[in-house]
C-alpha positions as a Markdown table, in Angstrom:
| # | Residue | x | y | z |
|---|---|---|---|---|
| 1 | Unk | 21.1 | -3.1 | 57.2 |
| 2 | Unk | 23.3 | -5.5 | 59.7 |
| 3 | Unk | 26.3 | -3.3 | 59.6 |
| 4 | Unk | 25.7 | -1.4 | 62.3 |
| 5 | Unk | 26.7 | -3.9 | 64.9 |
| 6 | Unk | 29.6 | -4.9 | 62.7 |
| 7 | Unk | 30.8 | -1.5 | 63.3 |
| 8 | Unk | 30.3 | -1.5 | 67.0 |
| 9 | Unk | 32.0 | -4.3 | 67.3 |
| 10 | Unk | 35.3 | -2.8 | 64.7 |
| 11 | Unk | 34.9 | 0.0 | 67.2 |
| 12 | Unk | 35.1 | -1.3 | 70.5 |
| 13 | Unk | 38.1 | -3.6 | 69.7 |
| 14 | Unk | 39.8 | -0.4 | 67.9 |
| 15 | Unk | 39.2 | 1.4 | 71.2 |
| 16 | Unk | 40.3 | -1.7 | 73.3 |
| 17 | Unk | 43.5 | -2.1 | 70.9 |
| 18 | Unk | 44.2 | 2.1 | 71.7 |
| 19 | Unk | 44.2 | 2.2 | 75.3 |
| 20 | Unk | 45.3 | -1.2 | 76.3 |
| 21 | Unk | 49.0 | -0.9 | 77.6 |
| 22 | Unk | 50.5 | -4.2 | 78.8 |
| 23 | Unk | 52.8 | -4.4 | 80.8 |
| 24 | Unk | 56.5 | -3.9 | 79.5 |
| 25 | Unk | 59.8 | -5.7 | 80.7 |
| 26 | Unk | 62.1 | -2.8 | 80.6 |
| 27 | Unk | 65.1 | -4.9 | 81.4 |
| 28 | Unk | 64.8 | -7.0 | 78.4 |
| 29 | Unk | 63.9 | -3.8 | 76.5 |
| 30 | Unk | 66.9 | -2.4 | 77.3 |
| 31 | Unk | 69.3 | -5.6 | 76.2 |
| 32 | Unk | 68.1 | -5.8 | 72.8 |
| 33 | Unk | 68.5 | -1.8 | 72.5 |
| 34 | Unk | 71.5 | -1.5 | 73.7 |
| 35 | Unk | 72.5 | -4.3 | 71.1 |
| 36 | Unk | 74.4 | -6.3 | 73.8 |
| 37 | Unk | 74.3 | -10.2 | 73.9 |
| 38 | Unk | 71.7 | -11.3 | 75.9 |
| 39 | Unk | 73.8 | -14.7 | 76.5 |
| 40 | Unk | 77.3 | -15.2 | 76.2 |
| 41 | Unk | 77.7 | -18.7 | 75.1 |
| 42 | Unk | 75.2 | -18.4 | 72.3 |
| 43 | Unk | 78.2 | -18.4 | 69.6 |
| 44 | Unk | 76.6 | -19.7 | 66.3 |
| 45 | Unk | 79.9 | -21.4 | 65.3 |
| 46 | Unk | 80.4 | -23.0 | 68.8 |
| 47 | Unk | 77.3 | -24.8 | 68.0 |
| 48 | Unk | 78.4 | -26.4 | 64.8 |
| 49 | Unk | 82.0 | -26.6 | 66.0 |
| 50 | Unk | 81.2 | -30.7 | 66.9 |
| 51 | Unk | 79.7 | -31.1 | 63.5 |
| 52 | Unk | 82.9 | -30.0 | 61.7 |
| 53 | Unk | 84.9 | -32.3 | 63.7 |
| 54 | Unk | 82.8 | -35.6 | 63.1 |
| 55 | Unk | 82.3 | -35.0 | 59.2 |
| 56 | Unk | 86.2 | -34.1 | 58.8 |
| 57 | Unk | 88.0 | -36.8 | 57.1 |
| 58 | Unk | 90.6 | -38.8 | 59.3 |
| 59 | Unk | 94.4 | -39.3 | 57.8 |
């Protein structure tokens, strides 16, 4: 008996979900696609390079 405007509702967000397109940022789709680095100083072991050096043992 109430699920008629259950379903109106399923469907209009199905049909808002199908023929909404947001807008795309090409560029950044094309960076991560072509596998490329977006950054070049992002080195994971740069980062923990400073680490290493304070929890090494002095002689």
């Amino acid at each position: 008996m109430g699920r008629g405007r259950a379903k109106a509702k399923q469907t209009r967000i199905a049909r808002e979900l199908k023929y909404f397109s947001p807008q795309t940022d090409l560029t950044a789709l094309q960076h991560e696609l072509s596998g490329v680095p977006h950054a070049v100083d992002d080195d994971p072991d740069e980062a923990y390079a400073d680490y290493e050096r304070e929890e090494a043992p002095s002689r």
